[in-house]
Backbone bond lengths (Angstrom), bond angles and torsions (degrees), N, CA, C in turn:
res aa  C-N    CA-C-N  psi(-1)  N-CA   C-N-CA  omega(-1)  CA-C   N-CA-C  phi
1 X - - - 1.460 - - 1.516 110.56 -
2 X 1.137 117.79 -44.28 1.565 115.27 172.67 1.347 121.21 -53.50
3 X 1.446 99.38 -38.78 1.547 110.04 -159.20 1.596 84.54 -59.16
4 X 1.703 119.80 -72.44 1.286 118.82 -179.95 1.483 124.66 -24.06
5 X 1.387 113.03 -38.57 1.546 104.02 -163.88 1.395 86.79 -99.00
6 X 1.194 142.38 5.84 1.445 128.09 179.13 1.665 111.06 -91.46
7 X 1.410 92.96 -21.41 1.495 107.58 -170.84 1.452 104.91 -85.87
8 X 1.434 123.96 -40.54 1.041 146.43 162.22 2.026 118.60 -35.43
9 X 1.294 92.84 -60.76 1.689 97.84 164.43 1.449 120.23 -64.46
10 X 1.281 102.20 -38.53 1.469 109.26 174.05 1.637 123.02 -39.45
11 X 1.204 71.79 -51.08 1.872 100.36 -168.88 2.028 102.64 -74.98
12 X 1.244 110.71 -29.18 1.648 104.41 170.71 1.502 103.47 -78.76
13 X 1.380 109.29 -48.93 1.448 109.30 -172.67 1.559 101.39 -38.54
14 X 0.856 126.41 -67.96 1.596 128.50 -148.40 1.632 122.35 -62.84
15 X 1.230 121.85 -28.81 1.366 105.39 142.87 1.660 132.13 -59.66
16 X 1.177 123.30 -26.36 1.381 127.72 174.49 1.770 101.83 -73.89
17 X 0.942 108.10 -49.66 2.029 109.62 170.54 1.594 109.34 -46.98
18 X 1.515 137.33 -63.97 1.354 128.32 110.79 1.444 110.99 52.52
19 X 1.913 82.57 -125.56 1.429 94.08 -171.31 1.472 122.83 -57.17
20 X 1.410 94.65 -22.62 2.166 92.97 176.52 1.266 110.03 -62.58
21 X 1.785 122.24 -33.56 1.239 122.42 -158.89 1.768 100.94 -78.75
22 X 1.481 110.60 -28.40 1.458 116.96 179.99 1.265 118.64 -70.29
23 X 1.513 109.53 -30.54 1.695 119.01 163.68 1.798 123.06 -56.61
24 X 1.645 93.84 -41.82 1.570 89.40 178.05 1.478 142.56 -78.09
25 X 1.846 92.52 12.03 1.381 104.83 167.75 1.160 123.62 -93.30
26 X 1.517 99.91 -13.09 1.819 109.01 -171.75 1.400 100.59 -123.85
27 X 0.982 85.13 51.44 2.083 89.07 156.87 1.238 101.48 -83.26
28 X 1.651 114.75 135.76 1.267 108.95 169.99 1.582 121.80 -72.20
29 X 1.256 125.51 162.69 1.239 130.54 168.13 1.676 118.40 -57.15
30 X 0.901 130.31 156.22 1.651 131.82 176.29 0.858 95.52 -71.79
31 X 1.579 116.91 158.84 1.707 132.22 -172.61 1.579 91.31 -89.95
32 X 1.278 119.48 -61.72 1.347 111.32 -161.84 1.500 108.71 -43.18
33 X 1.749 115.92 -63.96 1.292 125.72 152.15 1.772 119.94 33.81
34 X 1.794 86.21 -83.02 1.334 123.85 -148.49 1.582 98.97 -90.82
35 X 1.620 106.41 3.40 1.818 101.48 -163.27 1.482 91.54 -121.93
36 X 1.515 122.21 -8.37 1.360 148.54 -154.96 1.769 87.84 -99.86
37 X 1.372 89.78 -81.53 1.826 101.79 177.17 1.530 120.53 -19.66
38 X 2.023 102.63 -57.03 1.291 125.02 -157.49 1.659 93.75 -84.21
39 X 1.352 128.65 -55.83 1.695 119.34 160.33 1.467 115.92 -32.23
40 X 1.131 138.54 -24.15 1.397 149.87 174.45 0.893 117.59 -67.47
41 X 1.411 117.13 -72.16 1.372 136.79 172.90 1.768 120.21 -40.35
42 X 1.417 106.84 -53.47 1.355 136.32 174.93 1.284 106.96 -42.29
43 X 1.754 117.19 -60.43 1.561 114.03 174.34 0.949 127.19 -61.73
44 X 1.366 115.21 -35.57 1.656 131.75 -174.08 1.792 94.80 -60.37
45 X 1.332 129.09 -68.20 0.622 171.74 -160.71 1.454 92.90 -43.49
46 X 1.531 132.19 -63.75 1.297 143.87 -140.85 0.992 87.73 -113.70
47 X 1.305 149.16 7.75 1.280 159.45 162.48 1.627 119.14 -82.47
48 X 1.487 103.84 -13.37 1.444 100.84 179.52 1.212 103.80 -121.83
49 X 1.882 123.27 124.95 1.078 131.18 -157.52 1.224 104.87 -132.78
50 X 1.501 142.51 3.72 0.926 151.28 172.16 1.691 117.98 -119.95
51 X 1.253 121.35 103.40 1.822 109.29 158.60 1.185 111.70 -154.42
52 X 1.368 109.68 175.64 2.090 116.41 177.57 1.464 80.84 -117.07
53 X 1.835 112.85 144.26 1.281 131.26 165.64 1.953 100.10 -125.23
54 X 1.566 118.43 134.26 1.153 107.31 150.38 1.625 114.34 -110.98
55 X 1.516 117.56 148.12 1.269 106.70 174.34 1.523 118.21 -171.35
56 X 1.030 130.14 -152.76 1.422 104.55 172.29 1.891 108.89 -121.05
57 X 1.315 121.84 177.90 1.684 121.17 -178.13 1.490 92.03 -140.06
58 X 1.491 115.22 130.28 1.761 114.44 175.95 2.084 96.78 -126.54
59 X 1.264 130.02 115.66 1.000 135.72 -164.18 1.486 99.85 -107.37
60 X 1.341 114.32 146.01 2.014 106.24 176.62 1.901 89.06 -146.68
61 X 1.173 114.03 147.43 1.271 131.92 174.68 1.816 103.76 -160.63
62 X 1.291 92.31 114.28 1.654 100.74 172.13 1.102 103.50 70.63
63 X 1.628 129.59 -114.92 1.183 145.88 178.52 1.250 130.01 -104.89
64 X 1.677 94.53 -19.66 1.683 107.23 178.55 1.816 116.46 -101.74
65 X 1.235 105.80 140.94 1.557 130.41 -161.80 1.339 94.61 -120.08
66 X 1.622 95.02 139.20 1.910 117.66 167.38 1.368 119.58 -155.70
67 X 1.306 95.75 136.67 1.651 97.28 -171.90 1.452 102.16 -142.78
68 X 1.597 110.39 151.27 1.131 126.43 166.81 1.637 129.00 -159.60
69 X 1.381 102.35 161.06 1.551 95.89 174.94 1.767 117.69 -73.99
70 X 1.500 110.10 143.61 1.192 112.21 -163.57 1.821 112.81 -129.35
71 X 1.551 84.77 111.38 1.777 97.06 -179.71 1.412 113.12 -103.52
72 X 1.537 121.11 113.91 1.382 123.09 -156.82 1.663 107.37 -122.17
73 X 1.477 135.96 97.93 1.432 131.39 -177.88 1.651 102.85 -99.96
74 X 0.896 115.83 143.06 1.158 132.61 176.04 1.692 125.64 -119.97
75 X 0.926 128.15 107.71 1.596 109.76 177.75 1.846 96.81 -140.76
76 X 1.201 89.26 109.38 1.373 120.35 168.12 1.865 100.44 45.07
77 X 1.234 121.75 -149.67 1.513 91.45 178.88 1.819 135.72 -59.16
78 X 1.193 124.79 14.59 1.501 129.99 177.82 1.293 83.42 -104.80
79 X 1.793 93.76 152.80 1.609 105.99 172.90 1.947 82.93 -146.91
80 X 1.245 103.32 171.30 1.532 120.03 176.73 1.862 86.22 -151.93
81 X 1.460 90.50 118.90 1.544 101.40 177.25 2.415 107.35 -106.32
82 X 0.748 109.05 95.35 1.171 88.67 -168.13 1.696 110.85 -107.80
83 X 1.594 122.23 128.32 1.460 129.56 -154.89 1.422 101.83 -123.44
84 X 1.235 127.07 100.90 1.335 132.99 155.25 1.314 129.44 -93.62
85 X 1.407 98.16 125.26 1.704 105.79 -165.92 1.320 93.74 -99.72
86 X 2.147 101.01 167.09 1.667 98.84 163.19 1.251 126.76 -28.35
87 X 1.756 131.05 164.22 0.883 116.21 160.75 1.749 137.12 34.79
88 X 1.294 102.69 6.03 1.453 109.95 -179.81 1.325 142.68 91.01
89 X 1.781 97.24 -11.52 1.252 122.64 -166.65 1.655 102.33 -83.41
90 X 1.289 117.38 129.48 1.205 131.37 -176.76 1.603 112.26 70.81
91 X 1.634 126.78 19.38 1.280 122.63 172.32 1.212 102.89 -62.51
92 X 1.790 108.36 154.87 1.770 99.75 158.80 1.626 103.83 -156.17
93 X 0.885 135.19 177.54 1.522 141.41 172.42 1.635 107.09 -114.68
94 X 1.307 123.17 139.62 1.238 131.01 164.11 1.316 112.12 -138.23
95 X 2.046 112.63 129.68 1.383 112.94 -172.99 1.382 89.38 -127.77
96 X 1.306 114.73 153.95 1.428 132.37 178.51 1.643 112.33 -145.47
97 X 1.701 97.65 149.42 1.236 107.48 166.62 1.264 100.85 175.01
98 X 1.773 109.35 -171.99 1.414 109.64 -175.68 1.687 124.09 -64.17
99 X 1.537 101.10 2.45 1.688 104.39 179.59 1.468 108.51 -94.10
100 X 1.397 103.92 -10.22 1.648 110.87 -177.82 1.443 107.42 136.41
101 X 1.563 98.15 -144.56 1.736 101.48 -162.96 1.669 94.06 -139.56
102 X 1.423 115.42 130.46 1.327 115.13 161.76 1.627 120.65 -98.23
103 X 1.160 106.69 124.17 2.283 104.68 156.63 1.028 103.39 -90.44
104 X 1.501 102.31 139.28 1.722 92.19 169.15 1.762 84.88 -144.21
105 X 1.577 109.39 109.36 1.426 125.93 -172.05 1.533 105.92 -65.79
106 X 1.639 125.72 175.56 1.012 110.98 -178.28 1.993 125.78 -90.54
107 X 1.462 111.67 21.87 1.326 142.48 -139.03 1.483 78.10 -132.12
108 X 1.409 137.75 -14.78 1.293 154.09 155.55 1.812 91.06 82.98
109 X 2.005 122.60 36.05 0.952 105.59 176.97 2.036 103.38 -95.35
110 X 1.213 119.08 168.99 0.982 123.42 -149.83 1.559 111.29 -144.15
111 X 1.346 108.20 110.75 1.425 116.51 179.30 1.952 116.21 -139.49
112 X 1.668 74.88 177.27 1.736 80.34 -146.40 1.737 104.49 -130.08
113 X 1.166 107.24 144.37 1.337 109.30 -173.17 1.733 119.63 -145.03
114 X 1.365 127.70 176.60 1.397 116.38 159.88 1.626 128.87 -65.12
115 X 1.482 88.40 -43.55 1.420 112.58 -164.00 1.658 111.06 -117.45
116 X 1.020 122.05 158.79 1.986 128.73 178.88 1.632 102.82 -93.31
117 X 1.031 116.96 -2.44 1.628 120.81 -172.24 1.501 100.36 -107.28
118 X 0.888 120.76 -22.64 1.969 138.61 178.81 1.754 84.99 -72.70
119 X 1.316 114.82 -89.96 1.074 127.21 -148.99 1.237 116.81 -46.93
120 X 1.553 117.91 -39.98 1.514 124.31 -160.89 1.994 95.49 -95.34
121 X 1.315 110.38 -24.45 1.498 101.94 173.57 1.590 115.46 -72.42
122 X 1.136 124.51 -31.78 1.578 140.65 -176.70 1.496 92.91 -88.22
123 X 1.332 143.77 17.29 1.654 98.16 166.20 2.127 83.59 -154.09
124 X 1.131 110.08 1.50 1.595 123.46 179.43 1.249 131.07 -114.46
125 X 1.804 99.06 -39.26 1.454 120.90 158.09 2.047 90.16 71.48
126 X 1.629 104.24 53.76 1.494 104.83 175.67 1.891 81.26 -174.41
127 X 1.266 121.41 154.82 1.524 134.43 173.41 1.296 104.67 -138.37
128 X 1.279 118.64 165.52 1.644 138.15 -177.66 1.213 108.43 -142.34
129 X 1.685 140.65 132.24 1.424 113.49 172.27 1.125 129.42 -67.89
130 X 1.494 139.23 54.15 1.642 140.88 -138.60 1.820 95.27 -34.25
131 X 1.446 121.86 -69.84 1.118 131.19 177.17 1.355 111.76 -9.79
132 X 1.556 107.66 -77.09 1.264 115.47 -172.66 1.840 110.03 -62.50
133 X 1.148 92.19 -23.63 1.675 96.70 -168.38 1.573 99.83 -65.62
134 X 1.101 112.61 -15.63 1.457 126.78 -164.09 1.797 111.06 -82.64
135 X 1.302 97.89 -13.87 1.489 94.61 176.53 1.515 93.56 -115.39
136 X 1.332 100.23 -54.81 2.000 100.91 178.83 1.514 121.43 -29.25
137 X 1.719 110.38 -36.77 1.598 105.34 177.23 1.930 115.09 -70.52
138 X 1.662 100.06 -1.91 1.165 87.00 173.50 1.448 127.62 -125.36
139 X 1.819 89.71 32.12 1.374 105.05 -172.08 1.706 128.95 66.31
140 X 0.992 122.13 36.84 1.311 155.43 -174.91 1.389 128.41 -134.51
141 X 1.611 129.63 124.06 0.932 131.77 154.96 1.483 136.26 -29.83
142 X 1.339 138.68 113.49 1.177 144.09 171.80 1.545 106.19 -38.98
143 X 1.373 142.62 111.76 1.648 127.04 -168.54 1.709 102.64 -89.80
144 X 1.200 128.64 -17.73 1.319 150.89 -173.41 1.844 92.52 -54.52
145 X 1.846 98.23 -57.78 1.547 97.83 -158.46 1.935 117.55 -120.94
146 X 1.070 103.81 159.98 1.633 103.47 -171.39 1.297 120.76 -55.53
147 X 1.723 146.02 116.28 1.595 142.53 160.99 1.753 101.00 -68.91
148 X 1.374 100.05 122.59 1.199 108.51 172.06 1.199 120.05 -103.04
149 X 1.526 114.44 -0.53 1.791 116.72 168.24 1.947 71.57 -175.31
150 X 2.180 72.20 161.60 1.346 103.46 -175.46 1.318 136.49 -155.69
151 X 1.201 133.90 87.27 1.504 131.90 -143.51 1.736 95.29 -110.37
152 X 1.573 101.26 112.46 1.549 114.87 165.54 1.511 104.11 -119.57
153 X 1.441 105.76 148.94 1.734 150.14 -175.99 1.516 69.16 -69.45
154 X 1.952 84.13 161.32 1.485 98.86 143.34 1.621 139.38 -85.70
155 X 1.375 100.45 25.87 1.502 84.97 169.46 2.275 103.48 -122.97
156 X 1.362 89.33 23.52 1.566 108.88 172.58 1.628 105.33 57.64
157 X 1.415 106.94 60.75 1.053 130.57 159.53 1.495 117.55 -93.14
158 X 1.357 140.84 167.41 1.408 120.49 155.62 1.758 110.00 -94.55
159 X 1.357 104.01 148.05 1.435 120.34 167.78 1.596 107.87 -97.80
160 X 1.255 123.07 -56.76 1.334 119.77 173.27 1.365 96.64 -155.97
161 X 1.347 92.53 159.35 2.187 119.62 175.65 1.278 111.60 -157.15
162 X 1.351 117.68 154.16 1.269 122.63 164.09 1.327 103.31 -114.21
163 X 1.714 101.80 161.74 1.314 117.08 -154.24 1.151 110.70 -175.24
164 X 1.748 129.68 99.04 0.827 112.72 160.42 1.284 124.41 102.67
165 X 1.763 97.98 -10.68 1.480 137.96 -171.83 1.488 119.40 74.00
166 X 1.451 98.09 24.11 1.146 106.55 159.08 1.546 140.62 -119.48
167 X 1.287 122.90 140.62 1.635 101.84 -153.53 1.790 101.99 -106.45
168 X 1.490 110.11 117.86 1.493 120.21 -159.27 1.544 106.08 -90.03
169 X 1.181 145.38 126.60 1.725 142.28 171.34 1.591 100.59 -101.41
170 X 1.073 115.58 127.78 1.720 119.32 138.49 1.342 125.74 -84.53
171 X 1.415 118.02 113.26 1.696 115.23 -175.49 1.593 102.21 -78.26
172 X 1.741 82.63 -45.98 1.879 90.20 -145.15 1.205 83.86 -115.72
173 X 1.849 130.82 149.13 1.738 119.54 117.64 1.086 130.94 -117.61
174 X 1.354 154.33 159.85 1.161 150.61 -175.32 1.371 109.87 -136.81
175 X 1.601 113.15 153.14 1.394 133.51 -141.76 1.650 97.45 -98.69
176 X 1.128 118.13 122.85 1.975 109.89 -174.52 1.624 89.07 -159.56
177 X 1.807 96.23 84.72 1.545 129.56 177.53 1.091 103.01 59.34
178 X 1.155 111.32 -100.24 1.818 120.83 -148.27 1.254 107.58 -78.75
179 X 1.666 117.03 -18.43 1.350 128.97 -122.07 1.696 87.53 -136.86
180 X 1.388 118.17 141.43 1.204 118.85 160.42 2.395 88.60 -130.81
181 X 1.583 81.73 121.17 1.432 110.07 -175.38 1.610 113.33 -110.46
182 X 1.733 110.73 152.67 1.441 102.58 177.83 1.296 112.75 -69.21
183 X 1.127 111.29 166.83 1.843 117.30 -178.62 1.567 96.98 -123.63
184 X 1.359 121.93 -43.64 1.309 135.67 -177.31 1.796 121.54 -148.35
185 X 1.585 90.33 123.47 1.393 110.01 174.94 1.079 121.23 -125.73
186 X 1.537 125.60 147.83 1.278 130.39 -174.99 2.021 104.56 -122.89
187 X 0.630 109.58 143.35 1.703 122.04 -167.53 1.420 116.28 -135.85
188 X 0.993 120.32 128.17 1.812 134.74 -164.26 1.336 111.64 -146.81
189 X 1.301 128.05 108.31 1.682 137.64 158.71 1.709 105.02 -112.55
190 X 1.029 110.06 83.44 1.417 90.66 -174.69 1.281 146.27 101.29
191 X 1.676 137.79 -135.87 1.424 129.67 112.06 1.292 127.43 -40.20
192 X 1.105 122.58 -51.66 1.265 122.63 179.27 1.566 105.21 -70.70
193 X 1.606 93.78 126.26 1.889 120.90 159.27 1.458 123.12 -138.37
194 X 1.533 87.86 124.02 1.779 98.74 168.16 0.980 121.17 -121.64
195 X 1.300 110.12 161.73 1.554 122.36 -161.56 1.913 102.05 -128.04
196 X 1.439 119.39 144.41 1.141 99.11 172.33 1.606 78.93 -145.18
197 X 1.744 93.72 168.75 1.496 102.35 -151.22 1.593 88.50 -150.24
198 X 1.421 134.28 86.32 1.829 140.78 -171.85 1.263 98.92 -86.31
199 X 1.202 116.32 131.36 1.954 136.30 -166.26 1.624 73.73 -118.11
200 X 1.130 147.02 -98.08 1.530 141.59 -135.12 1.700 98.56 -136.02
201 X 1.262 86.92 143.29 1.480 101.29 162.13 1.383 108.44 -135.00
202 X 1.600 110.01 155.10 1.667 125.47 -178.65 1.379 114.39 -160.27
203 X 1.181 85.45 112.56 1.489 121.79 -171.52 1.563 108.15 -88.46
C-alpha cells in the first residue's frame, strides 16, 4: 500500500517539478541591471555623431500613404536626409545645420527655414521631429526633451518610449561592430504613423 501511494505522489509531483523548472528560465532580469545596461548603451551611443544609413520610410495619415527610399548622412551636427519616392513623386532633399534648414523639392525648387518641422509642415502638411529623430535612429533618447514612459529588454535596449508626444517602437536591432543599432522602427503621434525600415549602416 505505501509503495502505491508513494508512487502515486510521485506521479503528481512531477508536473509541478515541470512547471518550476520552466519558471527558472524566465526569471526576469533585475531592474537596476537593465537601467545600468541601458545608461551604457546611451553613452556609447551618443558618442557616435557621424554615419550614412540606407533604408526605406513608409508614412500613413488618414487614408493617404507615402513611401520612399531613404538616404541619411550625418556628420556631427549637419545631416542631409535625402527621400526618393516612386517615380519621383514626392522626392525631396533636406539639409540641416547651425545655418538653418534647406528643402530642396523635386522641381529642384528650394526653400529655407529655421527649423525642419516648419518646412516639412508648410509644403506636406505632415512633420517629424528631425531633431529628435536624430537620436531615435540610434536608439536613444532625445536629452534636449522629457521620456514620459519607457520600455527596455533585458539587455537595456529600448523596446518603446514616448517622447515628445510621440510613441517610438523598436522591432528589430542589428549588430554593426561596436554598435548594436535599430534595424526597425515604428513611430506614432496620432494619425500620423511611420515606419522606418535600415538595410545598412556605416559608421
Amino acid at each position: 500500500m505505501n509503495y502505491y501511494l508513494a508512487a502515486r505522489i510521485r506521479l503528481l509531483m512531477f508536473p509541478l517539478l515541470l512547471w518550476l523548472a520552466g519558471c527558472a528560465t524566465h526569471i526576469p532580469v533585475d531592474e537596476q541591471v537593465r537601467l545600468d545596461s541601458f545608461q551604457a548603451n546611451r553613452e556609447k551611443l551618443a558618442e557616435l555623431e557621424s554615419w550614412q544609413l540606407q533604408g526605406r520610410i513608409a508614412l500613413s495619415m488618414d487614408k493617404d500613404a507615402w513611401s520612399a527610399t531613404l538616404h541619411w548622412t550625418q556628420t556631427d551636427g549637419d545631416y542631409e536626409l535625402r527621400l526618393i519616392a516612386p517615380l519621383g513623386r514626392g522626392s525631396f532633399e533636406l539639409h540641416g545645420g547651425d545655418q538653418g534648414v534647406l528643402l530642396r523639392l523635386a522641381q529642384n525648387q528650394v526653400l529655407q527655414a529655421d527649423d525642419p518641422e516648419t518646412l516639412l509642415q508648410d509644403n506636406f502638411g505632415w512633420t517629424v521631429p528631425v531633431s529628435g529623430l536624430t537620436y531615435w535612429i540610434r536608439g536613444i533618447p532625445d536629452p534636449g526633451a522629457k521620456v514620459t514612459r519607457l520600455l527596455l529588454d533585458e539587455r537595456g535596449r529600448i523596446r518603446a518610449m514616448e517622447q515628445s508626444g510621440w510613441q517610438v517602437t523598436y522591432i528589430q536591432y542589428s549588430n554593426q561592430g561596436m554598435f548594436e543599432l535599430p534595424g526597425r522602427i515604428a513611430l506614432a503621434n496620432g494619425k500620423l504613423k511611420l515606419r522606418l525600415v535600415i538595410k545598412t549602416w556605416t559608421l
